[in-house]
Structure formats: structure tokens, C-alpha cells
Residue, then its C-alpha position, 0 to 999 in steps of 0.5 A: x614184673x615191671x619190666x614185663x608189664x612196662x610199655x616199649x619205649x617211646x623213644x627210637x634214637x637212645x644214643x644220646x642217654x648216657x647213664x653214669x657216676x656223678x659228684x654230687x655237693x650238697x650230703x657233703x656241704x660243698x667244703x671241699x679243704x686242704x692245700x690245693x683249696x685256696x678259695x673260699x668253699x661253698x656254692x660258688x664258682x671256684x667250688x664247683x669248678x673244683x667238683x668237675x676237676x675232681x670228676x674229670x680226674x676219675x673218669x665221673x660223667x656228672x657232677x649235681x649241682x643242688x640248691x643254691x645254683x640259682x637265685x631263687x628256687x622259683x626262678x629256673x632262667x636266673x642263675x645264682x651270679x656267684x655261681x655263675x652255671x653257663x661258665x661251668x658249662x663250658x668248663x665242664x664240656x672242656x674236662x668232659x663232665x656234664x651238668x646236672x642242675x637240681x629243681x623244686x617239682x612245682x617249679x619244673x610245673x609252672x616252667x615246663x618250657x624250662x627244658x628247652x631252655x637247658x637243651x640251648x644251655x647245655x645242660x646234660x639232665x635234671x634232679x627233680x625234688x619234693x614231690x612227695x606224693x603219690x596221688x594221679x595228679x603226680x602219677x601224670x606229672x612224672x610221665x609229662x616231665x620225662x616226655x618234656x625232657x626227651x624231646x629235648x634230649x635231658x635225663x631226669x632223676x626224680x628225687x623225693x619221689x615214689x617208688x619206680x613202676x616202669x615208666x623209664x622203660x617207656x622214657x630210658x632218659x629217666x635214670x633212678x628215683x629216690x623212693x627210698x630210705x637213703x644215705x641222705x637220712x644220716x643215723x636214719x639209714x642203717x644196714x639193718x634197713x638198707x640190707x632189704x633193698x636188693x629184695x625189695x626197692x632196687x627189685x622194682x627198677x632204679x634207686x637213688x640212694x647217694x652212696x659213697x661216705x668215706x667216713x664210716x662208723x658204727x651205730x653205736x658210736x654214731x655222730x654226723x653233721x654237714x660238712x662232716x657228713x658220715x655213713x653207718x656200716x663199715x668202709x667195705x660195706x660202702x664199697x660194695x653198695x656200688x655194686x649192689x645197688x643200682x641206678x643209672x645215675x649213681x652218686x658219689x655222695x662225699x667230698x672230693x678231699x677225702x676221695x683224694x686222700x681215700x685214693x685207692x678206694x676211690x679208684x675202685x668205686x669210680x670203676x664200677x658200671x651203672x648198667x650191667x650185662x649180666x647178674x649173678x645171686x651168690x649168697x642171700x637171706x632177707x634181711x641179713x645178707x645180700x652178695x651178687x656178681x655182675x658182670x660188664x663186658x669182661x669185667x666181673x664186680x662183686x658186691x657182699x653186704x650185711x646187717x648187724x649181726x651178732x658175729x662176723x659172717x663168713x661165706x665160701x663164693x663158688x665162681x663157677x659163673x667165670x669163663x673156663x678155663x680163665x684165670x682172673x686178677x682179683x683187687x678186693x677189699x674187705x673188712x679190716x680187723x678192728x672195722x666191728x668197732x673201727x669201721x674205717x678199717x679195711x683190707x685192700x688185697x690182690x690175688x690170682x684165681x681160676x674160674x671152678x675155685x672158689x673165695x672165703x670172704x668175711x663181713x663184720x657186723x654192718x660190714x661189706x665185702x667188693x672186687x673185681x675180677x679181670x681177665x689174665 
């Protein structure tokens, strides 16, 4: 319904709008430790030159960089000195990742021309926090902020924000909102609400949910606290979430220490697209189970997630959506044996199948399921 009642875009050349991943520091307090961290970490330089080699590494477009990168949250042209933002811009365009700086909404309203200031900075987009509300006043805000930051060729990401109704048809350089019960409320986002955002939030356009914890656990063994950030739902359910869920600017949420040392789930999560040429629904119940398929270009991905059931859950995927005749290499991970109660276990396996055959696949209570399938 959005998409049908959202007006065309106003913006002719969208060459320049590049959806992607991003490391993002603040869920995961900009700690990043270990023997190849020999700075003090936190919201410095070094810490976020650290961030854009780790995204570099893996392909990530973006890395946020959130509150604390200027002085003060009133003040959007002075930058933080021991931050030092026109350095890791530079930096950044020399490892290919972008800059994405996090503002106050009153301040990008008392500070419109800001825009144009970050086009001459080189600043690739903005995370526009706290609005809160949903009244006419903040309905013009948004459309007024996208328009600013179109002409000056800067993406926007609403968080603390209301639900989409179509206005990044008619501005594409707006990416995703919040507008949803996320990865950043900690023992407050659980799969049993998070299974309904396929039906629901993620129906009406783009979701910020910040996925990504690589500390998993299950809710009743549930302890998190920055910069030991961790999720609810098992490490496959956390994989999946990336194909499941949508956005045009989708979160790495945890620390690059423990995506490095997470390596092979790493690998999968920053090869999964942002945007999608094609989506299939293969098993869904409201409330229970969402798993989908979705393709870009020759690559399929697909994502299973469930709530906390009773009992494990086990489903039969028809793959009749596949090219006949093609046989495909599957990498798929799963949950491990022992994820209903260890819920960082998970299986990673690889096999061959045929499009017409079809995959078992099993989810744990919380649990998750996710591959891709590659053309032989």
C-alpha cells in the first residue's frame, strides 16, 4: 500500500544513492580489544580508523560514527579534536568507506544549511535521532530534512523515529527508520516480538533494527551491559535477520573484535544485499515463523527465524523458485545441538542441491536458519 500510494521521486539522477552495510560503535561502546589493539579504545581516532579497517576488510560501505564525534550535540561544525572527523574522512575514502555522522533532530532544525556544509566535508549520509513523535510539525520535518539532503547529494537515516509511509519513494536518498522495537532495546527485543516484523513494520518499508550481536544467548539466562552488548535468540537467528529483515542501510551492530574472531559468520553476514531483486515467502505463521528467499542477481539467500517455541520447529523448503535445470552450492548455518540452551551454538554446512529438490532445516526455540545458494 505504501509503495502504490507513495508519489514518484523527486529525485531524476539516483546514481549517487548507495544503499549498503555499516559498522556502527555505539550498541557495542567502541571497545574494540585484543593484540592487534594497541590504543587506548573509545571515541577517538585510532578507534575509529580501526572501524573503517575492519570495514574495508569485509567489503562494509559505512561506518556510523554516533554521539560523541563532536563537541557538543548542539554544535554540528565543531568536531570532537580527539576525533578528529576530516582525518577519517580521508582516511576513509582511501580504504573505500564512507562516513556517516549521528545528530540530535533539533539540531539538524536550528542548522539546516549543515548539509551543504558535510557535501564540502565529504560526508556520505546522516543518522537523524530523537524525534519521537509523530504530530504534523515532525511529519513536514522529515520531508523538509530528505529534500535538504538530496540536494546536496547525503542520505538520511531517521532513528527515534515513526514508522515509514512512503516518503523515501519520493526522496530514495532516505534509507531506513527506526520506528521499531529493536536490537538497541537489549532484554527488551526478543523473538517473540521481533518474529511479527516481517508482517508488519518491515511490511510498510525500511527498518533500522541494528542487528548483528555475536553474543547470543537465551532469555532466560539473559545478561547484557555496553560493551558486552549481547542479543536474545540463537547465533543462526542473528544471521538470518539479515535476510529477513530489510533496510537500505542495515547495521553491523558488534564489535569488530569479535567479528574477527567470528570470522566465518562474519563472512556470510557482510555478503548478504541491502536491496533485492526478487522475494519468495516459503513457510510463515504470524507470530511464530517467518522464512523467505530472496534473490539478487544469481545469488539466492535465505533467511528462517522463529519465536520461543515449546519444541524445536522443522520445516521441508520446496525450491522450485530456483532456475531448472541448475544445481546450486549451499553454505548454510544452523542451529547447533545444544543452541536451546547454548545459544551460540551453530552448525555451518555445505552441500550441492538441484532446483525441484527441496531442504530440511530445523530451528531451535529463538532459533534461526540462513544460506545462500550459488549458482555450480
Amino acid at each position: 500500500m505504501t509503495l502504490k500510494l507513495a508519489p514518484k521521486s523527486e529525485i531524476k539522477d539516483t546514481s549517487w544513492i548507495k544503499p549498503g552495510q555499516a559498522s556502527w560503535e555505539w550498541w557495542n561502546g567502541a571497545t574494540p580489544y585484543g593484540p592487534d589493539v594497541n590504543f587506548v579504545s573509545g571515541y577517538n581516532l585510532n578507534t575509529y580508523k580501526y572501524y573503517i579497517d575492519f570495514a574495508s576488510k569485509f567489503g562494509i560501505k559505512y561506518i556510523i560514527m554516533d554521539e560523541g564525534w563532536a563537541k557538543s550535540t548542539t554544535d554540528p561544525y565543531s568536531p570532537n579534536p580527539d576525533v578528529d572527523v576530516h582525518e577519517l574522512i580521508r582516511y576513509g575514502k582511501e580504504k573505500n568507506v564512507g562516513i556517516v555522522l549521528w545528530l540530535t533532530w533539533l539540531t539538524v532544525d536550528k542548522n539546516m544549511e549543515l548539509f551543504k556544509t558535510f557535501k564540502d566535508w565529504g560526508i556520505a549520509g546522516v543518522k537523524i535521532d530523537f524525534m519521537d513523535r509523530s504530530d504534523q510539525v515532525m511529519v513536514n520535518y522529515y520531508e523538509k530534512v530528505v529534500k535538504e539532503a538530496a540536494k546536496n547529494q547525503i542520505f538520511v537515516d531517521f532513528h527515534g523515529a515513526f514508522k515509514p509511509s512512503g516518503l523515501e519513494y519520493k526522496y530514495p536518498n532516505l534509507l531506513s527508520y527506526e520506528g521499531v522495537r529493536g536490537m538497541e532495546q537489549m532484554d527488551g527485543c526478543k523473538p517473540d516480538n521481533s518474529v511479527y516484523f516481517p508482517f508488519m513494520r518491515n511490511a510498510v518499508g525500511p527498518m533500522d533494527y541494528t542487528p548483528g550481536a555475536m553474543i547470543s544467548m537465551q532469555p532466560e539466562v539473559y545478561r547484557s551491559e555496553r560493551p558486552n552488548s549481547a542479543s536474545i535468540g540463537t547465533r543462526a537467528y542473528q544471521m538470518a535477520l539479515f535476510v529477513v529483515f530489510e533496510s537500505g542501510l542495515q547495521m553491523l551492530a558488534d564489535n569488530p573484535t569479535l567479528y574477527y574472531r567470528e570470522k566465518e559468520c562474519t563472512e556470510f553476514i557482510t555478503s548478504v544485499p541491502t536491496t533485492w531483486d526478487e522475494t519468495v515467502a516459503l513457510e510463515a505463521k504470524t507470530g511464530q515463523y517467518a522464512i523467505v528467499a530472496k534473490r539478487k542477481g544469481l545469488k539466492w539467500f535465505i533467511g528462517g527465524i522463529t519465536n520461543n517455541a515449546e519444541k524445536e520447529r522443522t520445516f521441508k523448503l520446496n525450491l522450485n523458485f530456483l532456475k531448472n535445470g541448475k544445481s546450486y552450492k549451499v553454505t548454510s548455518f544452523e542451529d547447533g545441538i545444544n543452541a536451546g540452551y547454548q545459544a551460540m551454538d551453530y552448525r555451518k554446512k555445505n552441500f550441492d542441491i538441484k532446483s525441484g529438490e527441496s531442504i530440511e532445516i530445523k530451528m531451535v526455540r529463538n532459533g534461526g536458519w540462513a544460506a545462500v545458494l550459488e549458482e555450480i
